[in-house]
C-alpha positions in Angstrom: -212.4 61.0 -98.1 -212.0 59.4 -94.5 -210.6 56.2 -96.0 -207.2 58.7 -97.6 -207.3 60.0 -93.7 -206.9 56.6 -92.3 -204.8 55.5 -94.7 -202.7 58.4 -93.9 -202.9 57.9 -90.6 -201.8 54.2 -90.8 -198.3 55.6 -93.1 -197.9 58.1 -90.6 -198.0 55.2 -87.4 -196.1 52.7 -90.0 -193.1 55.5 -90.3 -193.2 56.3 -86.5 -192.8 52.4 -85.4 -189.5 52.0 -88.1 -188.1 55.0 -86.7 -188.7 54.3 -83.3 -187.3 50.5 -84.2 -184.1 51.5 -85.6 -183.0 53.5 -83.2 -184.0 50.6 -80.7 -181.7 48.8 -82.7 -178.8 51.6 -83.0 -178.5 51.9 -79.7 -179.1 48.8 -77.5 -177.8 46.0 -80.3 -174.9 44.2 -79.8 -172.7 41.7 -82.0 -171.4 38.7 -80.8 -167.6 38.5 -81.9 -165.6 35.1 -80.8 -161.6 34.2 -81.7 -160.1 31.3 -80.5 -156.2 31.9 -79.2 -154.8 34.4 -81.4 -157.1 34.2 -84.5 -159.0 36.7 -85.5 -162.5 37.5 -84.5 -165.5 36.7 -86.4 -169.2 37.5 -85.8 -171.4 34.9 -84.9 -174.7 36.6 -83.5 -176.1 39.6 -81.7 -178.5 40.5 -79.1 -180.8 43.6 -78.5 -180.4 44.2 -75.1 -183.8 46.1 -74.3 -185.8 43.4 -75.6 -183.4 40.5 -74.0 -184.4 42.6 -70.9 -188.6 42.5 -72.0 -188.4 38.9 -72.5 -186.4 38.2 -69.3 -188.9 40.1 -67.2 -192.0 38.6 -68.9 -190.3 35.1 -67.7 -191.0 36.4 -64.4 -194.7 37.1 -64.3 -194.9 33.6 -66.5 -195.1 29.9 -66.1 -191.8 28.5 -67.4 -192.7 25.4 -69.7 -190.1 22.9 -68.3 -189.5 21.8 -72.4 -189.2 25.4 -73.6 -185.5 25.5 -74.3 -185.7 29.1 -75.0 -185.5 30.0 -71.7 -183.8 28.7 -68.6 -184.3 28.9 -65.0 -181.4 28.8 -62.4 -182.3 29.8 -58.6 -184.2 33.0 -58.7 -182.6 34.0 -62.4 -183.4 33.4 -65.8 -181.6 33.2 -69.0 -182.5 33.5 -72.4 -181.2 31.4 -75.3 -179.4 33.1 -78.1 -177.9 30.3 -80.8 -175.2 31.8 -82.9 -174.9 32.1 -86.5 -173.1 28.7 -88.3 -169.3 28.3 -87.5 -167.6 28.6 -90.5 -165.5 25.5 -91.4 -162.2 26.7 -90.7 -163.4 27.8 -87.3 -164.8 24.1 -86.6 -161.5 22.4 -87.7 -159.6 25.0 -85.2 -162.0 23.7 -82.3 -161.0 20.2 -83.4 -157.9 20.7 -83.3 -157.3 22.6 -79.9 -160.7 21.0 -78.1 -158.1 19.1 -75.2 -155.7 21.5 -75.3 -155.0 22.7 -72.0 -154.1 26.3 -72.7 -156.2 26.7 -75.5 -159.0 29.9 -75.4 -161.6 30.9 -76.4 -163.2 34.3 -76.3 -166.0 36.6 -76.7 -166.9 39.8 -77.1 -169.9 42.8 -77.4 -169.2 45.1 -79.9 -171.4 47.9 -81.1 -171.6 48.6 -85.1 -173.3 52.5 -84.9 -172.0 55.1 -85.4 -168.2 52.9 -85.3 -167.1 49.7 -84.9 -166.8 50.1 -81.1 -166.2 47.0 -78.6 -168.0 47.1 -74.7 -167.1 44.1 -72.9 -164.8 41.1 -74.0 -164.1 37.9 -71.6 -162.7 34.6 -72.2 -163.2 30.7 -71.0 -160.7 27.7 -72.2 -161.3 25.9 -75.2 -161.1 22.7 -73.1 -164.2 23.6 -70.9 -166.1 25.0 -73.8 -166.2 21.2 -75.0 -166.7 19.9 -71.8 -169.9 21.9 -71.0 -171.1 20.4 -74.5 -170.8 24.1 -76.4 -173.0 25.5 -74.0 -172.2 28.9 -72.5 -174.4 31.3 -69.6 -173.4 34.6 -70.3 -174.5 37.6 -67.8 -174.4 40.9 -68.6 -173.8 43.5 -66.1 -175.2 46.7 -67.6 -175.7 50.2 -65.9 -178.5 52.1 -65.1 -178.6 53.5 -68.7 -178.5 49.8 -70.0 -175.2 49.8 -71.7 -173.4 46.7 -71.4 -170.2 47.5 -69.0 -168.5 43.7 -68.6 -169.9 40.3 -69.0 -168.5 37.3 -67.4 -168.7 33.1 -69.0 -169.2 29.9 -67.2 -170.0 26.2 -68.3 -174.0 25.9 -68.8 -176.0 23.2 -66.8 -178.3 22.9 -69.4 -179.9 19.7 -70.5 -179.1 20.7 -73.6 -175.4 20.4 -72.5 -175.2 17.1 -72.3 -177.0 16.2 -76.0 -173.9 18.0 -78.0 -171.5 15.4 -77.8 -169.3 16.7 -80.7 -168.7 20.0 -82.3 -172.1 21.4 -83.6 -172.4 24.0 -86.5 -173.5 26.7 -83.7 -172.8 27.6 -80.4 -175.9 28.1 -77.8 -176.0 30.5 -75.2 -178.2 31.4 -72.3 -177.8 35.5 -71.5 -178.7 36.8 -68.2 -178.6 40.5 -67.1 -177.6 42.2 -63.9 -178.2 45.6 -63.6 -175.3 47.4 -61.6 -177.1 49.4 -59.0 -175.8 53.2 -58.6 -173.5 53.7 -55.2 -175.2 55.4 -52.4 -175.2 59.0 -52.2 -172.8 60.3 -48.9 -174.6 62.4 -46.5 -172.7 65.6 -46.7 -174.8 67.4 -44.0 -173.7 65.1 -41.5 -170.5 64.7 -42.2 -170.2 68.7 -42.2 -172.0 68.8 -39.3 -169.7 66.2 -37.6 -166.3 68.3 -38.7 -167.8 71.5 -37.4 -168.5 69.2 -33.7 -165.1 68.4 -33.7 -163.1 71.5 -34.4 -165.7 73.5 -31.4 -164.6 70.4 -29.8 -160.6 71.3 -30.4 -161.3 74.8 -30.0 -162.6 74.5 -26.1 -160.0 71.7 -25.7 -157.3 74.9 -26.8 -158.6 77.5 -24.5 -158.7 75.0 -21.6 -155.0 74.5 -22.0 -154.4 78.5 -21.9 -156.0 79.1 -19.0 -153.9 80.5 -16.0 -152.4 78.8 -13.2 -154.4 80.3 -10.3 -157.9 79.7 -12.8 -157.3 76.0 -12.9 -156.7 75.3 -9.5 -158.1 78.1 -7.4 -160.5 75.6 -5.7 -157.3 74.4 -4.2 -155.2 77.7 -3.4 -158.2 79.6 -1.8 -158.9 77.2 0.7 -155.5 77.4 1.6 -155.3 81.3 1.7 -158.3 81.6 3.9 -156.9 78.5 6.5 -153.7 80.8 6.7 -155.2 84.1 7.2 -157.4 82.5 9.8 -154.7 81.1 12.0 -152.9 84.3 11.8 -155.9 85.9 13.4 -156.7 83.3 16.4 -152.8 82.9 17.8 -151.5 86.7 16.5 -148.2 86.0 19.1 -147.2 82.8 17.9 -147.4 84.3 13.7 -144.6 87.3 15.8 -142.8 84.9 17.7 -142.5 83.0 14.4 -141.0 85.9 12.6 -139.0 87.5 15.5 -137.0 84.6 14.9 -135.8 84.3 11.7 
């Protein structure tokens, strides 16, 4: 009887952990899609971003083996290698054929299969320094807070493995970094309130300043003058009549 409970139990765990994986998978897997001037584009590997994310932060709080090409370490970041699926033929014979060309590029893209066909990010490098960084490509992610890719950009790896790929391999080899976009500082609206209710008091006073009266703005000046009059007419009375007998 308690052996059908446990084996229960383990179908019932079993059921929980393919659940729980596919809708890891729904929702943070992305396809690697690449075209080459105007062809069209064809999938050539994917990446589960959540777990590209595990194994980058593990690489943190571990010793990086210096001939572990799985991972790479440049400055303070660190990639993980993705190898794409095998370029088709006709895809390696374009690549031949446009490898020095100038003008020539190649591009990339993240595109999500569930619940649509539904593309995230796409960017591009030329052709010319595709083969000249021996098919090697660093690839960083910039993903929001929700971890959905938003953009990616593409530069020329300094992998050692860059220099062994002298001529057009069967599959590309990239090393994916991620950058988390961090969210924008929320604005203080208290203080800024508070500031526009400063200034219009400010304005306000400033207003009833400018509609005071003569006589209040400058009575420090006429009263002294008043009482200097008033006082001269009291010590030499004759001279204040003399004065106005004759006008």
């Amino acid at each position: 009887m308690e052996l059908k409970y446990f084996k229960l139990i383990v179908i019932l765990i079993h059921l929980i952990l393919v659940k729980s994986d596919s809708s890891l998978n729904d929702s943070d897997l992305y396809f690697i899609e690449q075209s080459i001037d105007d062809s069209e584009f064809q999938e050539i590997g994917q990446v589960n971003l959540r777990l590209l994310r595990q194994n980058l932060n593990s690489a943190h709080i571990q010793s990086l083996n210096e001939n572990d090409f799985t991972l790479e370490k440049s400055g303070n970041a660190y990639w993980s290698r993705i190898d794409s699926n095998s370029l088709e033929g006709e895809t390696i014979d374009q690549l031949k054929s446009v490898i020095q060309s100038e003008s020539s590029i190649f591009r990339l893209r993240f595109c999500k299969k569930h619940p649509i066909h539904e593309c995230k990010a796409s960017s591009f490098i030329y052709t010319k320094a595709l083969g000249s960084g021996g098919f090697v490509l660093n690839l960083t992610l910039h993903t929001s807070t929700n971890n959905e890719l938003n953009s990616f950009s593409i530069k020329t790896s300094k992998s050692n493995l860059s220099h062994k790929k002298k001529s057009i391999p069967n599959q590309l080899t990239f090393f994916l970094s991620i950058q988390s976009i961090k969210p924008a500082q929320q604005p203080d609206t208290e203080t800024y309130l508070e500031k526009i209710r400063l200034e219009r008091e400010q304005k306000e006073k400033g207003a009833q300043a400018e509609n005071q009266s003569f006589i209040s703005k400058y009575w420090m000046y006429i009263v002294p003058f008043v009482v200097i009059m008033f006082l001269a007419n009291i010590v030499n009375p004759e001279a204040a009549a003399a004065g106005g007998g004759s006008e």
